[in-house]
N, C-alpha and C positions, 0 to 999 in steps of 0.2 A: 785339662789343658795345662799344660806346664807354665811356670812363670818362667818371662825373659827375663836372659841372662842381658846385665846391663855394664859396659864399658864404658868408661870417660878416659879416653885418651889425647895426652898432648901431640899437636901438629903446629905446622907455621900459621894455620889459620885460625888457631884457638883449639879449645879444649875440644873433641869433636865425640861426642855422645853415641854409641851404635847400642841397637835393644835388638837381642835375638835368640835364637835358637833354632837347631841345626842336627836332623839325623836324616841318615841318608832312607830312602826311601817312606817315612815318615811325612818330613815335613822341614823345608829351609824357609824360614820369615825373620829377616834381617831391615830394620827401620833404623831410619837416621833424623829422627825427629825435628833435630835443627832446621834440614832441609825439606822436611814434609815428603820426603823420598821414602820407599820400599823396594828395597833390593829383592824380588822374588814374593808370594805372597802364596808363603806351602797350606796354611789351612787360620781361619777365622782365629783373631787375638783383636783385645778390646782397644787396643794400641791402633790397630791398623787402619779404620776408618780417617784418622786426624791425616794421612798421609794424602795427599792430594793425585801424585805422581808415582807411579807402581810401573820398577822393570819387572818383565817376565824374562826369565835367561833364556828359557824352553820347555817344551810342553808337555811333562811329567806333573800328574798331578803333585806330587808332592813338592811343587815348585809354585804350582798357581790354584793350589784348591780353596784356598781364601779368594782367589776373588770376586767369586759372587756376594758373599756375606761383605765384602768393602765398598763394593757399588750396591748394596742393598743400603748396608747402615748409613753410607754419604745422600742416599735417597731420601731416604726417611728420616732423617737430621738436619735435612736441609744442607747441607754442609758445601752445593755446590759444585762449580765441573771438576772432574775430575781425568788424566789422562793416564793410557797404558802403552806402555810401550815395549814391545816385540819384534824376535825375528819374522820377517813378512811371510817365511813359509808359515806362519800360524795365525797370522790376524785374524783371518776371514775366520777359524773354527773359535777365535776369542770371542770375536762379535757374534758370532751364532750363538755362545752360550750363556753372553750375557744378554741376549736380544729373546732368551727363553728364559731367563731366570727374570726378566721384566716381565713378558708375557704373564708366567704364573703367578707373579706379586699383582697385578692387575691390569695389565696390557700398558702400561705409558713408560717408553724406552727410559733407561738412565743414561744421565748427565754425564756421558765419559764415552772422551775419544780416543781410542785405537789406532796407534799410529805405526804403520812397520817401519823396522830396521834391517840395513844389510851392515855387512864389516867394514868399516871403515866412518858411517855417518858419525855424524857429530851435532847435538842440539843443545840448546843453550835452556839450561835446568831456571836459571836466572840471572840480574845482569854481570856478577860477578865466581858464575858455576857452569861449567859446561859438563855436558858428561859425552862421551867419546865410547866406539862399540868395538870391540875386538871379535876372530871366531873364536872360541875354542873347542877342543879333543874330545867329542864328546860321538856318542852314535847316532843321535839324531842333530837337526839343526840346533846349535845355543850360540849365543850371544857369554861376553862380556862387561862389563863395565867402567870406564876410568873415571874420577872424580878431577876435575883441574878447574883450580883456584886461578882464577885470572886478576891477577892488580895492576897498580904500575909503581914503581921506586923509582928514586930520583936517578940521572942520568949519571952511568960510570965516570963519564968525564970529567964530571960535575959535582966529582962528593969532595974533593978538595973547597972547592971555593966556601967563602962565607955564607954566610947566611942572608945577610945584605945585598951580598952579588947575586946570588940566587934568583932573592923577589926580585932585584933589579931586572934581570933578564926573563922572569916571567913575565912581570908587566910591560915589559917592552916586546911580549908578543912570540918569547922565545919559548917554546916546546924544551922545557926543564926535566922532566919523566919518559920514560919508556916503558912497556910492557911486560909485563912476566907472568908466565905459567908454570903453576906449581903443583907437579902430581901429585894430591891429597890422597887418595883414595883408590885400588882396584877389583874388583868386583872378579873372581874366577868363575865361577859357576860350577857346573860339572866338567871335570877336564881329565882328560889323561896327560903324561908326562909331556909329547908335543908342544903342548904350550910352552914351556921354557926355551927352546931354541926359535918356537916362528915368534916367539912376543917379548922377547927380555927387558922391553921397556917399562913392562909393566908390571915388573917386580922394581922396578925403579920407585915406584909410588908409598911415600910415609906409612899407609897404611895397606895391609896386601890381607885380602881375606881369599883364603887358597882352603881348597876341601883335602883333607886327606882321610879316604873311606873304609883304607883295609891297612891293617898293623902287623897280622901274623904272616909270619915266611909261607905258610901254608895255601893265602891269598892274594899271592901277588898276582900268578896267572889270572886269578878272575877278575883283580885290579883292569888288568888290559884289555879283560873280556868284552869288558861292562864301561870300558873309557870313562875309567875313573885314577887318583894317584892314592899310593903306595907309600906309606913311613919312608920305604927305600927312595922313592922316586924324590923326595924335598933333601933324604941326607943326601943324594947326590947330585942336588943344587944347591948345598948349601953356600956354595957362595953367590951365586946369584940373591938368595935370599937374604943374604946377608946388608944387600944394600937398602932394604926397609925400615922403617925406623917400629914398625909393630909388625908383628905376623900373627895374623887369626885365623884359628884352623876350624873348617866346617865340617858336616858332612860326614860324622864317621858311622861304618854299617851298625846296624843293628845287633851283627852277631860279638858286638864287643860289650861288656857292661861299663857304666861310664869310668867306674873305678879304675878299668882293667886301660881303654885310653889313654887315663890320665898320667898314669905309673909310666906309659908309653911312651909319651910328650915328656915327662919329667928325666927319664932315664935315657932317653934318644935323643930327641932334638933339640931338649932348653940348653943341654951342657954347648951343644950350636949357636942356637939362637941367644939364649943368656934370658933376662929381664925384657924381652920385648916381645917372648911366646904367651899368647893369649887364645881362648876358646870359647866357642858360643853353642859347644856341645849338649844336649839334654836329651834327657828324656821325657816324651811324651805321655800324657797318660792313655 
């Protein structure tokens, strides 16, 4: 079992923590521990159980073959409910297989509910995290994810005044703050290049964790085949991408050694990206 690869990067929300690692066909398991969230949950890490809340992007095992072992250990740990959340073309065979991986541990279902998603929902992670569902480019149904930080800051009108006049007008009943949502976070999943034209708000987000699976000119065709992106396909958004404050690259095939990626990332897109290219690439054992 490979160790996760561990990030602490700075956003408006504070320092925001991501544990993962990431090959394509292998195994994507991405956790944000802060929020007790798992972005995907490709196969059993001792990390995953603490996570309360598990997206599934889509239903490759190497995206959800941990889940039985996190509703096993949240069982047997006592650890509590636990919920999943999915595109709806796949619940019904989630619940099937976690309602047989109970049966064989001794017939008493686990504490975790399945809840589908289509594009566009929105649930509230908690009371100041919402997370919001995108499609993307992929060949079967996926999902993905946006992270937004909900606050409130004092009112534009209002950042003149004192400090004195301020309290005075809150305690006199006057609504002083207004709201704000702050893309933290977005979650690509498996995507082909489409997603840059139907979603560009979602490279808008501080932190973009975007896959890119094939590097050689050799694989770009099978890039498309397999609706996946392409080294080519990020340099020729790079300005899109540009508007991230971190870029984390997932998801690269198997037939690269991590070596040979990393030379890729350093010699192609950091001289792009700069100080804000990061990767939660590994291999598996």
């Amino acid at each position: 079992m490979a160790s996760l690869r561990v990030l602490r990067l700075q956003t408006s929300w504070g320092r925001l923590e991501i544990a993962g690692a990431s090959r394509a066909g292998e195994s994507t398991l991405i956790l944000l521990p802060q929020l007790r969230l798992a972005l995907d949950a490709g196969r059993p890490n001792r990390r995953l159980p603490g996570m309360s809340t598990v997206f599934i992007s889509h239903g490759h095992m190497d995206h959800l073959g941990g889940l039985g072992y996190w509703a096993s250990q949240r069982f047997l740990s006592s650890m509590g409910h636990g919920t999943v959340f999915a595109p709806q073309e796949i619940t019904g065979a989630i619940m099937d297989l976690l309602d047989t991986f109970g049966r064989l541990e001794g017939g008493k279902p686990y504490d975790v509910e399945v809840r589908p998603l289509r594009a566009g929902d929105r649930v509230d992670l908690r009371r100041d995290m919402e997370l919001r569902f995108f499609p993307t480019q992929h060949w079967v149904p996926t999902l993905g994810c946006l992270l937004v930080w909900r606050r409130k800051r004092l009112r534009a009108d209002l950042v003149d005044l004192s400090r004195d006049e301020i309290v005075r007008r809150r305690t006199a009943g006057e609504e002083v703050t207004e709201p704000v949502e702050v893309p933290i976070l977005s979650y690509c999943a498996d995507t082909g290049p489409g997603l840059f034209p139907a979603n560009p708000e979602v490279f808008a987000s501080e932190v973009v964790l975007l896959e890119c699976s094939f590097f050689a000119e050799e694989d770009r065709e099978r890039a498309r085949k397999y609706g996946h992106l392409h080294l080519d396909d990020l340099l020729a958004n790079a300005a899109t991408l540009s508007s991230c404050r971190h870029l984390v690259i997932l998801h690269p095939s198997r037939r690269y050694r991590l070596r040979e990626l990393e030379a890729a990332l350093d010699e192609r897109l950091k001289p792009v990206i700069g100080g804000r290219l990061h990767h939660l690439a590994a291999d598996w054992d």
